[in-house]
C-alpha positions in Angstrom: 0.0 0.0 0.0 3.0 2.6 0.7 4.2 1.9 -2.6 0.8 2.4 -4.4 1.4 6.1 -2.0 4.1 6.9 -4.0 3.1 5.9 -7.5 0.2 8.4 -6.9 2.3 11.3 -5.3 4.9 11.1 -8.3 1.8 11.4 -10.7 0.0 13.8 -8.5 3.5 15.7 -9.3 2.8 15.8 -13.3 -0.8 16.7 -12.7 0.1 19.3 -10.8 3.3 20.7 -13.3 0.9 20.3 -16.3 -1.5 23.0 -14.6 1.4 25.2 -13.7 3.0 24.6 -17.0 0.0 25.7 -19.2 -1.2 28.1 -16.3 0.3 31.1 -18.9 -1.1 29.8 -22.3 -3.5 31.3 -24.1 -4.4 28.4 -27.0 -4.5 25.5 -23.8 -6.0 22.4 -25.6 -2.8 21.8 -28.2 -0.6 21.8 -25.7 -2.3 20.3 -22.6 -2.5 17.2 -25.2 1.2 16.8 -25.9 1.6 17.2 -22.1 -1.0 14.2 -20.9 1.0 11.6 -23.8 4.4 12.5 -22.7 3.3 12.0 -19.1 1.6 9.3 -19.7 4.2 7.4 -21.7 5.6 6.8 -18.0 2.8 4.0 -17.3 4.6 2.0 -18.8 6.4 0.9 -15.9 3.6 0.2 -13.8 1.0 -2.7 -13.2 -2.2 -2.4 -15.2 -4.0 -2.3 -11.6 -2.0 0.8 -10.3 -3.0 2.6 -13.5 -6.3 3.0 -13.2 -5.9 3.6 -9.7 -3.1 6.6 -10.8 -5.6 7.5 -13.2 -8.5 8.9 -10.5 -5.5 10.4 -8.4 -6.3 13.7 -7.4 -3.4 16.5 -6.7 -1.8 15.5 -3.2 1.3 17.3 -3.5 0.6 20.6 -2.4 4.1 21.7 -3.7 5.0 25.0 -4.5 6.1 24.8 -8.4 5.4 28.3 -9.2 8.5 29.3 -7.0 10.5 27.3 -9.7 8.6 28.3 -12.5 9.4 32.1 -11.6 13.4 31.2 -12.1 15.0 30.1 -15.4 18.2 28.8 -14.5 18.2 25.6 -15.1 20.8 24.6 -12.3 17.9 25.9 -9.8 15.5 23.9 -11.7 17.4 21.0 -11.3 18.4 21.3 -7.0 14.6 21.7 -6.3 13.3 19.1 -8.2 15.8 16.7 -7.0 14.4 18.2 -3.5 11.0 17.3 -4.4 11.8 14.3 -5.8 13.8 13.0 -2.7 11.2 14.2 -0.1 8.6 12.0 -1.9 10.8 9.1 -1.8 12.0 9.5 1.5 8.3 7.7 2.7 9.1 4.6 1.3 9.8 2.2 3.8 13.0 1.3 5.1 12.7 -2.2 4.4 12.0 -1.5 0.7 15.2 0.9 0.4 17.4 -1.8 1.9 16.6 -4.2 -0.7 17.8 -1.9 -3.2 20.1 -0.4 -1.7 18.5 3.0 -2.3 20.1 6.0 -0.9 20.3 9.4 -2.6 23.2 11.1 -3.4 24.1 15.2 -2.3 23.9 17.1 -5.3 27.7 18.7 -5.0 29.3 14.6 -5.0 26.9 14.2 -8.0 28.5 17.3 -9.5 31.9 15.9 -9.2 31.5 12.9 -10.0 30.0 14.1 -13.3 32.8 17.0 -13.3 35.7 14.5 -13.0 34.2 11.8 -15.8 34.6 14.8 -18.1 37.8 15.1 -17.2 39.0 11.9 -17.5 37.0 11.3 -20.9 39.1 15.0 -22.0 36.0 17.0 -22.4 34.7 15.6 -25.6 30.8 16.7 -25.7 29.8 13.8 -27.3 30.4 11.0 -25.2 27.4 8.4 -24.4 26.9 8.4 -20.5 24.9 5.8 -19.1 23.2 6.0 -15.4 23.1 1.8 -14.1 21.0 2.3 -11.7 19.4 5.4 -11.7 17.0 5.3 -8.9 14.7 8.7 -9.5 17.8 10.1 -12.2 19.3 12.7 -10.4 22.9 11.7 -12.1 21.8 11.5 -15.9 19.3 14.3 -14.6 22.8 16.5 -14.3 24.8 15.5 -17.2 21.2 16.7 -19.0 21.6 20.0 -17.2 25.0 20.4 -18.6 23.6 19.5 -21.8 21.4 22.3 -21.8 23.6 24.9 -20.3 26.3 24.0 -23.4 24.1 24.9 -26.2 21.6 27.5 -24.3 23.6 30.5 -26.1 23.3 28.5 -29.6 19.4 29.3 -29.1 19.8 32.9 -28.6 21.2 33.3 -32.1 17.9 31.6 -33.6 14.9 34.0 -33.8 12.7 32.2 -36.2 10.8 29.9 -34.1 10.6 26.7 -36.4 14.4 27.0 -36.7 14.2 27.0 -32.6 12.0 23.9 -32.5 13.9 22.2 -35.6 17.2 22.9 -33.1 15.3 21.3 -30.7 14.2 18.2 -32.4 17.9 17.8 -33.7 19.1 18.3 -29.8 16.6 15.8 -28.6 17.3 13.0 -31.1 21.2 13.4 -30.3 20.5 13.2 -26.2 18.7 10.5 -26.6 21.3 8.6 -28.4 24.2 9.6 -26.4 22.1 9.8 -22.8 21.0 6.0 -21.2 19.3 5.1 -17.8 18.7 1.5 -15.8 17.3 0.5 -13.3 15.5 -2.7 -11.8 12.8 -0.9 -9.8 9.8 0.2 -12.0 9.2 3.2 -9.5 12.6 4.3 -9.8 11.7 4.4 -13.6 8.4 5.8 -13.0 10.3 8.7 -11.1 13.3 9.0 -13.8 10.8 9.5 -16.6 8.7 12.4 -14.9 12.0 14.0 -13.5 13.8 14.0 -16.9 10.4 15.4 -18.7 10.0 18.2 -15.7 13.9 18.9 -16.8 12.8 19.2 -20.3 9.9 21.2 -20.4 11.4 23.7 -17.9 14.3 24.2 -20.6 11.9 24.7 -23.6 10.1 27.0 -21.1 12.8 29.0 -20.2 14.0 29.7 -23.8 10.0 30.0 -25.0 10.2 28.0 -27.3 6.5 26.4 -27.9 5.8 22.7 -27.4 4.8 20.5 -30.5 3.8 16.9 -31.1 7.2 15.9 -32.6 9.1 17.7 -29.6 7.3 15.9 -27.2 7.4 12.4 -29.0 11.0 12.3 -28.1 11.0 13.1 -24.6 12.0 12.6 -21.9 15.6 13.2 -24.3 17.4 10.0 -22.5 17.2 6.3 -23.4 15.4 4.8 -19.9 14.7 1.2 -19.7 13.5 -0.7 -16.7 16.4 -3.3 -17.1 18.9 -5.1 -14.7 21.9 -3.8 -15.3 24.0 -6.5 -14.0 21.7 -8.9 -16.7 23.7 -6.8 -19.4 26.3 -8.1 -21.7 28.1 -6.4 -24.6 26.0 -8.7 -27.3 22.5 -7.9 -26.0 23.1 -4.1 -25.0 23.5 -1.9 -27.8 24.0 1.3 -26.0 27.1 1.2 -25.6 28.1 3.7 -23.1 31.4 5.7 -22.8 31.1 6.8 -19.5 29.4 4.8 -16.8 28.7 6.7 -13.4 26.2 6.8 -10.1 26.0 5.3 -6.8 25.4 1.8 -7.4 23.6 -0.1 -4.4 25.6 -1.4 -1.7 24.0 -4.7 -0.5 25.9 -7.3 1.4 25.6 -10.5 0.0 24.2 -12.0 2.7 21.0 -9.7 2.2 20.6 -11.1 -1.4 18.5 -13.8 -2.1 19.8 -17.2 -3.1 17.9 -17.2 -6.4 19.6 -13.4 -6.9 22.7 -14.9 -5.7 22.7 -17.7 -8.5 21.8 -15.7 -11.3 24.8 -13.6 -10.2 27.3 -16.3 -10.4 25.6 -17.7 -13.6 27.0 -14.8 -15.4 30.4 -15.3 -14.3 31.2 -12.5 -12.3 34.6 -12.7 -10.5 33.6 -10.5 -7.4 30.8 -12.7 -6.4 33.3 -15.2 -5.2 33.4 -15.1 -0.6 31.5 -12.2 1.2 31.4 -9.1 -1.3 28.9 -6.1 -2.3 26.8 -5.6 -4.7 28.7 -2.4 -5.6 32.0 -4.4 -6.0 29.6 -6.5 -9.2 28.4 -2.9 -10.6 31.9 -1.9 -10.6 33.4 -5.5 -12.0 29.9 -5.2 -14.7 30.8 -1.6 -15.9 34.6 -2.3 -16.6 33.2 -5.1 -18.9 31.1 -2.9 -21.0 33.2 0.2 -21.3 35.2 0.0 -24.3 38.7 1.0 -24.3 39.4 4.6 -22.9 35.6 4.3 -21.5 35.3 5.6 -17.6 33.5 4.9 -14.4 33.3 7.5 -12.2 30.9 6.2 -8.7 30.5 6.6 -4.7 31.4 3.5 -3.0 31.9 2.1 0.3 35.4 2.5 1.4 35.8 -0.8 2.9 36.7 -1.9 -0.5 40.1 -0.2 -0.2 40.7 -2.1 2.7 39.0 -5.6 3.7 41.1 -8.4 2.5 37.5 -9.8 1.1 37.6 -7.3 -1.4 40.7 -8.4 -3.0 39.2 -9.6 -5.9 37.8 -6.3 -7.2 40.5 -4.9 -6.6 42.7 -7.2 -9.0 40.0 -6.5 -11.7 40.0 -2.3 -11.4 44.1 -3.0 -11.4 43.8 -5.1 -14.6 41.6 -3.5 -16.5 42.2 0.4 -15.8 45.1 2.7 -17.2 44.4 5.2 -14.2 42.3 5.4 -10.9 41.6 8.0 -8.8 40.1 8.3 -5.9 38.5 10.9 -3.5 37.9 10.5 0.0 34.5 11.6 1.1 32.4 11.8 4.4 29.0 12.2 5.7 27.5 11.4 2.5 24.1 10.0 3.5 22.4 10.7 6.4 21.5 7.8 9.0 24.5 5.7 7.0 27.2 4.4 9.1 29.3 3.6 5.9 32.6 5.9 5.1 32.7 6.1 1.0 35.5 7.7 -1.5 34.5 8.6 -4.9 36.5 6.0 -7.1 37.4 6.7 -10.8 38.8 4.5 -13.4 39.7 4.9 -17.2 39.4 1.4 -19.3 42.9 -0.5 -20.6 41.6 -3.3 -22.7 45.2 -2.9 -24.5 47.0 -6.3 -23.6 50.4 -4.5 -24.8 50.2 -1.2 -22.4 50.4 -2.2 -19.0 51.3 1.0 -17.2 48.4 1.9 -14.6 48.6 5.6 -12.4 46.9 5.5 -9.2 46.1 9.5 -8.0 44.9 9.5 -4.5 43.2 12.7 -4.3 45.5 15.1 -6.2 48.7 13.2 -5.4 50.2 9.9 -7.6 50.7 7.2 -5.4 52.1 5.2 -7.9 52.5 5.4 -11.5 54.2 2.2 -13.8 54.3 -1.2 -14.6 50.8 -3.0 -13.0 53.1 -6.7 -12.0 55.2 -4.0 -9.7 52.4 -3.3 -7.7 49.8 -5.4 -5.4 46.0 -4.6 -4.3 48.3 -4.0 -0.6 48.6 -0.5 -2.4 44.8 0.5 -2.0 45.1 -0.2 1.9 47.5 2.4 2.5 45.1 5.3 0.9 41.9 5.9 3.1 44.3 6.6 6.5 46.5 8.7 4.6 43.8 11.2 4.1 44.1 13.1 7.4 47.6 13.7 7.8 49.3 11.7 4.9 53.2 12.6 6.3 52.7 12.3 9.7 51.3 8.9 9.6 54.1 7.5 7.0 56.7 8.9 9.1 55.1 7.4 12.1 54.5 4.0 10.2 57.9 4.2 9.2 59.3 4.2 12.6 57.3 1.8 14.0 57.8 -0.9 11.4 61.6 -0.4 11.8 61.8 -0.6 15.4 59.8 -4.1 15.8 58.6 -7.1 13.8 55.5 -9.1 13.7 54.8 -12.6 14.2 54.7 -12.9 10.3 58.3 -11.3 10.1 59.6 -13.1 12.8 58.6 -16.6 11.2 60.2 -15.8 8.1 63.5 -14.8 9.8 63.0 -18.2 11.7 61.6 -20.1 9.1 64.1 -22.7 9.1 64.1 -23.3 13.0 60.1 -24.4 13.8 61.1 -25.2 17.4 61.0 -20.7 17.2 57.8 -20.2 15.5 55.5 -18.4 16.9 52.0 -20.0 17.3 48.6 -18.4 17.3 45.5 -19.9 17.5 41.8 -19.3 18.9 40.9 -21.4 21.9 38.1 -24.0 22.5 35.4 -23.8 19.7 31.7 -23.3 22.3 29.2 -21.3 23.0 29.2 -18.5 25.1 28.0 -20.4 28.0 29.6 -24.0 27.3 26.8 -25.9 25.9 27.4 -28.6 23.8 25.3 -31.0 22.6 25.3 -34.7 20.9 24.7 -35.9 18.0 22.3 -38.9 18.9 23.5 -40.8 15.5 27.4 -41.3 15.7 27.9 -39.4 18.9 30.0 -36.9 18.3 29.7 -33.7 20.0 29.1 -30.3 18.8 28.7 -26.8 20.2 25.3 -26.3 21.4 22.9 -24.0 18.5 19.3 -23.1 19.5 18.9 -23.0 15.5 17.7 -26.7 13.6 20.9 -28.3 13.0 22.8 -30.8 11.2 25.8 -32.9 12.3 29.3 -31.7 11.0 30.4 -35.4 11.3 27.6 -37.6 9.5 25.4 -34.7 8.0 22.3 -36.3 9.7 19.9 -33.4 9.8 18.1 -32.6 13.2 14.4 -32.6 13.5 14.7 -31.0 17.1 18.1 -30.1 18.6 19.7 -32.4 21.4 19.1 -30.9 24.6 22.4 -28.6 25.8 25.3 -30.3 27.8 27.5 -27.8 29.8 31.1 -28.5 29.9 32.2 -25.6 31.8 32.1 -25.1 35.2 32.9 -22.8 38.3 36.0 -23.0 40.1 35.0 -22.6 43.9 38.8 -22.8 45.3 41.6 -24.5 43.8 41.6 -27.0 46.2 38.2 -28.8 44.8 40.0 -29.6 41.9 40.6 -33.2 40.9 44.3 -33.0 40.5 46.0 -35.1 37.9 42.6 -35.4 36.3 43.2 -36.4 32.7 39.1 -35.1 31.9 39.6 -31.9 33.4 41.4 -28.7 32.5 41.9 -24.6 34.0 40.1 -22.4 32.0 39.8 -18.7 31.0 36.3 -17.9 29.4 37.1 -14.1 29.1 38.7 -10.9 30.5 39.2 -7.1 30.8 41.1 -4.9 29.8 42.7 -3.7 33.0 43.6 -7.3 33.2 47.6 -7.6 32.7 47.7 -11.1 34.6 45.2 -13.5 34.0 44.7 -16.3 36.6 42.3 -19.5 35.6 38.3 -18.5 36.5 36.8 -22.4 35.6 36.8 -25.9 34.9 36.6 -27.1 31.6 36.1 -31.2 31.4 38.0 -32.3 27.7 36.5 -35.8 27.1 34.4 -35.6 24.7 35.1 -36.2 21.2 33.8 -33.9 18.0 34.9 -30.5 20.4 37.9 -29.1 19.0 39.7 -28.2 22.0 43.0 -27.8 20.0 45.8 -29.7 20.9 46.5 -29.3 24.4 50.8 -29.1 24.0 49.8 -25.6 22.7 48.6 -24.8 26.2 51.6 -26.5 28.2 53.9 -23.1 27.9 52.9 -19.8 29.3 50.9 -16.9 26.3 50.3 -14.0 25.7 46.4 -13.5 25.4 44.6 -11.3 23.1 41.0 -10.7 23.5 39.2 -10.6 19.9 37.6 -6.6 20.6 39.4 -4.3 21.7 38.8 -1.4 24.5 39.0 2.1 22.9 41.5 0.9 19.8 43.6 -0.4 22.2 44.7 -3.8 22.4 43.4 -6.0 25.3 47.1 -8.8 26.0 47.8 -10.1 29.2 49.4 -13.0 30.8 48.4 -16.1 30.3 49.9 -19.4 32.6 50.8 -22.5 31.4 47.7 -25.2 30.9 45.1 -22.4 30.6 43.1 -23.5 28.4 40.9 -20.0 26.3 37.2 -19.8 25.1 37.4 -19.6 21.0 36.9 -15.5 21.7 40.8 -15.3 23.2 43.3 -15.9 20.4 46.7 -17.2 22.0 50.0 -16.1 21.4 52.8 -19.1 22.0 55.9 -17.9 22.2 58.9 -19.8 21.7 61.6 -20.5 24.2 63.5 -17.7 22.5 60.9 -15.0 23.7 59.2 -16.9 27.1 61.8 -14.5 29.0 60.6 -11.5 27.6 56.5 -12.4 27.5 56.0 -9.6 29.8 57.7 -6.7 27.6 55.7 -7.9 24.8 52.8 -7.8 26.4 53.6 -4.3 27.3 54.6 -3.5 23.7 51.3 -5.3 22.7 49.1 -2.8 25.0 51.0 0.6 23.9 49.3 3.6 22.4 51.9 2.8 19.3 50.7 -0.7 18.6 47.0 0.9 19.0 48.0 3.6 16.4 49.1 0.8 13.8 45.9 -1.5 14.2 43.9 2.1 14.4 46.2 3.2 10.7 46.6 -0.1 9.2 43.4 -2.3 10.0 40.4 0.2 11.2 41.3 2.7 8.7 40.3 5.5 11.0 36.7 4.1 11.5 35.3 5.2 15.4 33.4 1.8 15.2 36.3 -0.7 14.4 36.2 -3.0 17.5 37.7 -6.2 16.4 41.0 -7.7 15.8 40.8 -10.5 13.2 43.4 -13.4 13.3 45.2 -12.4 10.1 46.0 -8.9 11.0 47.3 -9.7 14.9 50.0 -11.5 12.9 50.9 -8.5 10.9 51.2 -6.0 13.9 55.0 -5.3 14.5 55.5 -5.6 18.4 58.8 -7.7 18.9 61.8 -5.4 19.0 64.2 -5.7 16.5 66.7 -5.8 19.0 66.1 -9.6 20.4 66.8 -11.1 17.2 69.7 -9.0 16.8 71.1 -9.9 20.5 68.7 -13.1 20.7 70.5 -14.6 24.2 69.8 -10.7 25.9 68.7 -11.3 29.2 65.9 -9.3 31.0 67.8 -8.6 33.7 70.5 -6.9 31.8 70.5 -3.3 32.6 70.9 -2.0 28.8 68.0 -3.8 27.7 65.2 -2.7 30.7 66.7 0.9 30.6 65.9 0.8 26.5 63.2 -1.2 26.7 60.2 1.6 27.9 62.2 3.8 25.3 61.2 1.5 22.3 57.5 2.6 23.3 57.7 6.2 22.7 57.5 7.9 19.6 59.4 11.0 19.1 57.3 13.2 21.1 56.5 15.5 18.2 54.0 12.7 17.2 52.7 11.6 20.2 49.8 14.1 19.8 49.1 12.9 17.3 48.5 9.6 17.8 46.6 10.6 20.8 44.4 13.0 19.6 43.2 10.0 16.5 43.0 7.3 18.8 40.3 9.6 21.1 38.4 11.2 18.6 
């Protein structure tokens, strides 16, 4: 019913503009004619139902179009219809708008992103722009605009009326070959089509140039279809574009349907492979239909920058683009918690050149050969937008004062018995239930959700009832020592916590739980809780046959660092291994709360100096009176780090 609302407002909306568009004409009936067809063209895109109930609409609107009748600029045409138009569709539901991924774009990143696709295209007038999903066509809406303000002064020079509206006809037929939109919502259509023709008829209007039959067979002046852009391929879409822009819809693929999800895949597309976003296939689908030189110029979610997830569309932009640029952004759409840059690319389908330039904002961050470069480089570009020198300078230092457990391997590579090994703890649920599978007997952690055994695949009709495995530990002397079926454990813990001591008992015979091996636990770790408190890292000590819930990942050090566990813990809670995660990992995000597995190991935290003087001893005086030095920056860039880390 809510959408059946905005079907009528929208036509209530070319009701009203027809009465305030002939509300000055003497001769009414010629031209109150042309108006209803073009107008009415639009039902196309609806069900034959909704039309005859759009049909005894009467005006709901109330809007004031004679404010914007009184003005004939087109660029104030333009920002208050794209007002109107997003007021109306600001009443669909939420549940509607998340399934399209429908948010509207601020007219000045619009502007840009039109503004820079010239610019990358070198100016030419005559390219073919094409909107993918156009939602109510407030992108092809502007490049129409500019249309209109490029040959407004070739108009002045015509006096003879049939000359103007010959002009016209010629202008209109050339738009609508060079000009395309998409989209796979009919009311997005629906809104395009009576945007575009508002557009239209306010530019005839405000060069007076009268309305006739053949001038309003060909508008709206752009190429709409109610299509699925990602359905598209180069032998069944004839259009063609040159330059592909907009703000495509960012869904996560877990909020796409399965048959959605399929249809995807069926068409081959590379991004589709893991967790991705639908913006990550409109970005893979327009680089396939550009031809070469062609350029995409849309707002995206930043995370594809960064998550390793993303890594596939990031190997496509590098493969097929001769330049990228991007543009930080923020605060693009209200009630959105997602950070976005503007991303840019201009098509190499030349196998032979194999140069790429990557501009991040106005600067080159690299520029040559693409084998010399990996999709690492896109990582580095959304911190760098606050204080690019300061943080490489700080980066710099930290990354040549310490190692990480990755670079520590590799120097030890050859020498397992000092490898450093990291692991989660014992895979259960928060509370320690596990339950049974009542055909082979294996156990599993405990899911209120139907489920079915990991071991035989035997489907569950109605879950076994929850066996806890986890238990208090009243006082240490209730313990059954030397009990082969029970073990310390240590569910969870703060971050205040430096030195953890066992809170429960955890009993370890039963079979299908992977408790891990239980050598790992034998030597004394560093443990790392999976969120962290304020950016920081939560480490503290962790004694020998502790075993960790799965939330805890444990650090096993090697004999080679056991006598220095507690200085690297130290390191480990520092504002300068904060700064790094904060820089390198949660890319400046306030929200960025977790530490995932892969990027622990790539945080540099074990000095340099004990693999350059591996038998140091902690009691030496040299190392303690150097160690609380190798924590401070140079104090010129502590504020800095202190002032990102609290924002």
């Amino acid at each position: 019913m809510e959408e059946v609302k905005l079907w009528r407002n929208l036509w209530s909306l070319s009701v009203e503009f027809i009465q305030f568009y002939l509300a000055d004409e003497q001769d009414l009936e010629p031209e109150k004619s042309i108006l209803e067809e073009i107008f009415h063209r639009t039902f196309i895109y609806g069900e034959d139902h909704l039309r005859e109930e759009i049909n005894e609409t009467k005006i709901t609107t109330k809007l004031n179009l004679g404010v914007i009748f009184r003005k004939t600029s087109v660029d104030y045409h333009y920002s208050s219809l794209v007002e109107i138009f997003s007021e109306i569709f600001s009443k669909r539901s939420s549940p509607q708008k998340s399934q399209l991924g429908q948010e509207f774009t601020p007219i000045p990143i619009i502007e840009e992103i039109v503004a820079k696709c010239m610019e990358l295209s070198n100016d030419n007038l005559d390219k073919r722009w094409l909107d993918a999903g156009c939602g109510a066509g407030f992108f092809i809406g502007r490049v129409l605009i500019n249309e209109f303000k490029n040959i407004h002064l070739k108009f002045t020079t015509i006096t003879n009326v049939e000359e103007q509206q010959a002009e016209v006809i010629n202008l209109f037929k050339d738009l609508r070959s060079r000009l395309g939109a998409l989209d796979i919502d009919p009311l997005s259509i629906f809104a395009t089509s009576i945007f575009l023709n508002i557009l239209s008829l306010l530019f005839l209007r405000s060069l007076k140039i009268p309305l006739t039959k053949k001038i309003g067979s060909l508008l709206p002046p752009v190429d709409i279809k109610w299509q699925n852009f990602l359905g598209l391929t180069t032998d069944t879409y004839d259009f063609n574009p040159d330059i592909i822009l907009g703000n495509p819809p960012y869904i996560f693929y877990r909020d796409i349907s399965k048959s959605a999800l399929q249809e995807l895949r069926s068409h081959g597309f590379k991004a589709t492979k893991g967790q991705f976003d639908l913006s990550d296939v409109f970005i893979e689908q327009s680089l396939k239909i550009l031809p070469q030189g062609g350029v995409i110029g849309v707002i995206i979610p930043e995370i594809l920058l960064v998550l390793d997830s993303r890594d596939t569309i990031r190997k496509e932009i590098i493969t097929h683009s001769e330049f990228v640029k991007i543009l930080p952004v923020s605060d693009a759409f209200h009630h959105v918690s997602v950070e976005n840059i503007l991303l840019f690319a201009r098509k190499n389908q030349n196998h032979t050149n194999t140069t790429i330039q990557i501009e991040f904002q106005n600067e080159i961050m690299f520029s040559g050969n693409k084998s010399q470069i990996g999709t690492a480089l896109f990582s580095m570009l959304a911190p760098q937008k606050n204080q690019p020198n300061s943080v490489a300078t700080i980066i710099s230092w930290i990354n040549d004062q310490f190692l990480s457990i990755n670079e520590w391997n590799v120097i030890h590579s050859d020498d397992l018995e000092n490898q450093i090994h990291v692991f989660r703890g014992v895979e259960l649920s928060k509370r320690g239930e596990i339950m049974q599978c009542p055909s082979c007997k294996v156990w599993m952690p405990f899911s209120t959700k139907l489920a079915q055994c990991k071991s035989c695949n035997i489907k569950f009709h109605q879950n076994p009832p929850p066996h806890i495995i986890i238990h208090p530990m009243e006082t240490q002397e209730k313990m059954i020592k030397n009990d082969q079926n029970q073990g310390l454990f240590m569910q969870n813990f703060t971050h205040s916590e430096t030195s953890l001591t066992p809170d429960a008992i955890i009993q370890l015979n039963h079979p299908g739980i992977n408790y891990k091996s239980l050598n790992l636990y034998e030597l004394p770790r560093i443990g790392i809780r999976q969120l962290l408190h304020h950016h920081k890292i939560c480490a503290a000590y962790l004694p020998s046959k502790v075993l960790t819930s799965q939330s805890v990942y444990n650090i096993r050090l090697p004999s080679l660092l056991q006598p220095h566990i507690h200085q690297l813990i130290e390191v480990l809670r520092s504002e300068t291994s904060a700064y790094y995660l904060f820089v390198h990992f949660s890319h400046g995000k306030k929200l960025f709360q977790r530490i995932l597995l892969n990027k622990l190991k790539q945080i540099p935290f074990i000095p340099k100096l004990l693999t350059e003087t591996p038998d140091i001893d902690t009691s030496d005086v040299k190392f303690i009176r150097n160690f609380p030095k190798l924590l401070d920056l140079p104090k010129k860039y502590k504020k800095i780090i202190l002032s990102q880390l609290n924002q």
